[in-house]
N, C-alpha and C positions, 0 to 999 in steps of 0.2 A: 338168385343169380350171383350172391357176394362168392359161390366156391369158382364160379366159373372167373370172375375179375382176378381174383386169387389167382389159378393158375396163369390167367393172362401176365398178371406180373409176376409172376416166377417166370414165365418162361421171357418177359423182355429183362430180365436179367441176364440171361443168354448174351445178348446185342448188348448189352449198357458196358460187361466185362470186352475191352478189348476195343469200343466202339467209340464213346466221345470220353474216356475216364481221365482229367485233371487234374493239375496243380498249377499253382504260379509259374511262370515263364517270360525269362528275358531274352531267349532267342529270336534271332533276327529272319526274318520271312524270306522264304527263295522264291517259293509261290506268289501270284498274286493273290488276294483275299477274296475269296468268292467261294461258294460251296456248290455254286450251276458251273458244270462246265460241257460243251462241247466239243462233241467227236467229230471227227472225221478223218480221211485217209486214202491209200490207192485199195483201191476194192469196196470201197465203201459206198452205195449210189445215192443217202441222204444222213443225213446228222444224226447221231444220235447225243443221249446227253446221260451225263454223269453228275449225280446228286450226293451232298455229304447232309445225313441226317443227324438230331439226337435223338435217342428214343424215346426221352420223355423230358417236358417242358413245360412250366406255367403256361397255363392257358394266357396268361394277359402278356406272357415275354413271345408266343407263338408268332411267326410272320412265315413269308414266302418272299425269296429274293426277285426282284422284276423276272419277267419271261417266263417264271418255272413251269405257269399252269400252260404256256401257249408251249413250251418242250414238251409236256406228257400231252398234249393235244394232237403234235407234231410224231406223236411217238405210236409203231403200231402193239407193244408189248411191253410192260414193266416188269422189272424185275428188283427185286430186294434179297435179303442174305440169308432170310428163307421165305419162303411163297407165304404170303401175309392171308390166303383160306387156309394155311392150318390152323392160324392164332386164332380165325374164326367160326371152325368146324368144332362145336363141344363136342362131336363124337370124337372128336382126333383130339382134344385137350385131355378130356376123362383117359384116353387110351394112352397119355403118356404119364398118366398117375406113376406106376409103377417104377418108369427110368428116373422120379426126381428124388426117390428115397435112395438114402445109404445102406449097404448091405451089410448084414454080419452083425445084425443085431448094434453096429454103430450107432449114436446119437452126438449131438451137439456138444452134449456136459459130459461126454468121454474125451471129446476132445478140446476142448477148454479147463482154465486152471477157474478158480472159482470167482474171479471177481472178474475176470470176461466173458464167462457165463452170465452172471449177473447182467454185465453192459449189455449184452444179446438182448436177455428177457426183456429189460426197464427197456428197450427198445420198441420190444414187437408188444410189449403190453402199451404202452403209449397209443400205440395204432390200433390197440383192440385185435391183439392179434394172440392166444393163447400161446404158451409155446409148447402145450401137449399136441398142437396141431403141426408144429415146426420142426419139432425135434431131432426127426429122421430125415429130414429135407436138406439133399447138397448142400452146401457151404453156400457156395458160389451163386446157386440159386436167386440166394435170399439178397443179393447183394443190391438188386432194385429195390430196396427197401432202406438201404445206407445211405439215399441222398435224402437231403431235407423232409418232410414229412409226408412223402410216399405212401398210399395205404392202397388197399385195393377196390375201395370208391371214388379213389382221384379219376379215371377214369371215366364211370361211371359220373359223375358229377360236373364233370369236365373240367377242373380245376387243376386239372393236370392235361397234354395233349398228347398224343406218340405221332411222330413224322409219320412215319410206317402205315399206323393207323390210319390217320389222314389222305395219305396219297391211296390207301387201297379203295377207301371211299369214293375217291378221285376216279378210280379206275372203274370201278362197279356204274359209276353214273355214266360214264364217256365207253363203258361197254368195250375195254381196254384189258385183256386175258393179263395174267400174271402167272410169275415163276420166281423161282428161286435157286439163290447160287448155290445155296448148302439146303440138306435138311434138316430138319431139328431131331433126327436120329444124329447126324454126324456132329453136329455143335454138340451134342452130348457126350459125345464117343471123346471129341475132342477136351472137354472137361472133366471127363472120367479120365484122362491121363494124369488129371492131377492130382497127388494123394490129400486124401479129406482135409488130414491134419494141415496140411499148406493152402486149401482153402478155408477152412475154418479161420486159420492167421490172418489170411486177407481179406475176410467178411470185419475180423475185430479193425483191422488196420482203417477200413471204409467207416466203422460205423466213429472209432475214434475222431478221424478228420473231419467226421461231419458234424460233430459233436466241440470244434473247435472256434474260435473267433476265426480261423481263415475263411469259412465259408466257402467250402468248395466246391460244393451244387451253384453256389449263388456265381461263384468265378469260371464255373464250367460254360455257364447262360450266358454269362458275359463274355467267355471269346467266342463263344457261339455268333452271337449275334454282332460282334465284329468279323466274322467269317475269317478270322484268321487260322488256319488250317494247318498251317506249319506249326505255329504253337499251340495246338490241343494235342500234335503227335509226339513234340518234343518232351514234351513231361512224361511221356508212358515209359522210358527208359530208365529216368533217373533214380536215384536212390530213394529208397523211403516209397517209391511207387506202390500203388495198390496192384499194378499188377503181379508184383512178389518176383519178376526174372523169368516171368513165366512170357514176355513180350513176342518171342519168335513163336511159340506154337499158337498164341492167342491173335498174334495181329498180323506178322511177318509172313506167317508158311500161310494163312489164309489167302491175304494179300494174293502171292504167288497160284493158290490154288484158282483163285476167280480170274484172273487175267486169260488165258486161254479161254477160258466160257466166255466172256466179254470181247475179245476179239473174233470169236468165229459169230457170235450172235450178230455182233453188228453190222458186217457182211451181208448178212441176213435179211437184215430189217430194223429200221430206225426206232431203238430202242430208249426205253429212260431208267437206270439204272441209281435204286437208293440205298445204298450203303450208309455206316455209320463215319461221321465225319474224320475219325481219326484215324479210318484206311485211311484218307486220301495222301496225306502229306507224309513229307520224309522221303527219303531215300528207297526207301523200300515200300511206298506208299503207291497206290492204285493207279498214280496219276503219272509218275515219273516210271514206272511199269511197263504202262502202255506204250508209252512216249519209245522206250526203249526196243517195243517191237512194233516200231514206224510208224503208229499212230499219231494224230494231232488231236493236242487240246487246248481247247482258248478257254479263258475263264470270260465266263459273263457275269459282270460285274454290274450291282443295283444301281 
């Protein structure tokens, strides 16, 4: 099963890029700190609730903020940024083999100068990871492998957790249907906009950072688990970002895309929606969105 963990974390690379991605930040909170927040509104006939995830987390930093389990208890549908039975269907992981190779005969050490290549390999060989198995593999992909020692048995071992993971768990026991905002065709399509060579730059950019005294998985967990939300969004823009400028097609136009889905659902039916925490905040974040087409959101705070 180690090929099937493998694409698991390729593909929550997908969610990591765009999702909770850090640096230090001195910006001041407009939100309150909370990563539960409830819905409500005119049309609305019960609450629904809005979650900010990371997608992967020491198991021993893992918690749940008070209320979460009684909001998906409370909830008749979850939803996350893509329906968490494809991440579990091996026949639909095997069948996205094909969309995570680079085409045209591309590899890795075409697009790296030679001593970034190098950081690549001394990377993925650390983790037991060949890089004749890597080589044609998106950029961007691999980039769940740029935070601290990531491999594709943290999972499996549990030494690692995915929100995602977890609440689908959640939903399978409490017999609670799921969907999703996007599919993992279109977060693809979406990453296929960006050309190899500029993510290749921001795979080295990640594994650089990680690879520094900042500790920037270890500082990600930490504003994690102060639920400060404003500052995991504030750093996706600034210079030196791993997102590379790429912020509006990865965070911004999503953002925008899921707000319609989220206001007509919840209309609908008292939903519990888990996004990655660094939709939430900002300006152009999930929360201030809604707000904007009449919705109400209270944070519930631990």
């Amino acid at each position: 099963m180690r090929i099937k963990h493998l694409l698991v974390m390729v593909l929550l690379g997908l969610l990591i890029i765009g999702g909770c991605k850090t640096t230090k930040s001195t910006s001041k909170s407009e939100l309150d700190k909370a990563l539960l927040w409830e819905i409500t509104g005119t049309g609305i006939k019960k609450p629904s609730y809005l979650y900010g995830t990371i997608h992967m987390i020491p198991a021993t930093d893992y918690f749940l903020p008070k209320g979460t389990l009684n909001a998906i208890e409370q909830s008749d549908e979850m939803f996350f940024e893509i329906d968490m039975k494809d991440m579990n269907d091996v026949s639909a992981l095997f069948g996205m083999m094909n969309k995570i190779f680079m085409k045209d005969g591309i590899t890795l050490k075409t697009l790296l100068n030679e001593a970034d290549y190098q950081l690549v390999s001394n990377q993925f060989s650390k983790l037991g990871l060949p890089m004749f198995m890597l080589e044609r593999v998106k950029p961007m992909f691999l980039s769940a492998f740029a935070m601290g020692d990531l491999n594709p048995t943290s999972l499996q071992d549990g030494t690692i957790k995915s929100y995602e993971m977890e609440f689908y768990e959640i939903s399978k026991d409490r017999k609670i249907p799921t969907q999703g905002l996007e599919t993992i065709d279109f977060q693809i399509s979406v990453f296929d906009s960006i050309p190899y060579a500029d993510q290749a730059k921001m795979l080295v950019e990640s594994l650089k950072a990680s690879n520094t005294n900042d500790g920037e998985f270890q500082e990600m967990v930490r504003l994690y688990k102060s639920q400060d939300i404003e500052a995991m969004v504030a750093t996706m823009g600034e210079e030196g970002s791993e997102l590379g400028g790429y912020e509006d097609l990865l965070l911004t136009g999503r953002n925008k895309n899921w707000v319609p889905l989220i206001v007509d659902q919840v209309k609908k039916k008292p939903t519990f929606f888990a996004v990655g925490a660094g939709h939430l905040g900002g300006p152009n974040g999930v929360i201030q969105l809604l707000k904007a087409k009449g919705l109400k959101l209270r944070a519930l705070k631990s």
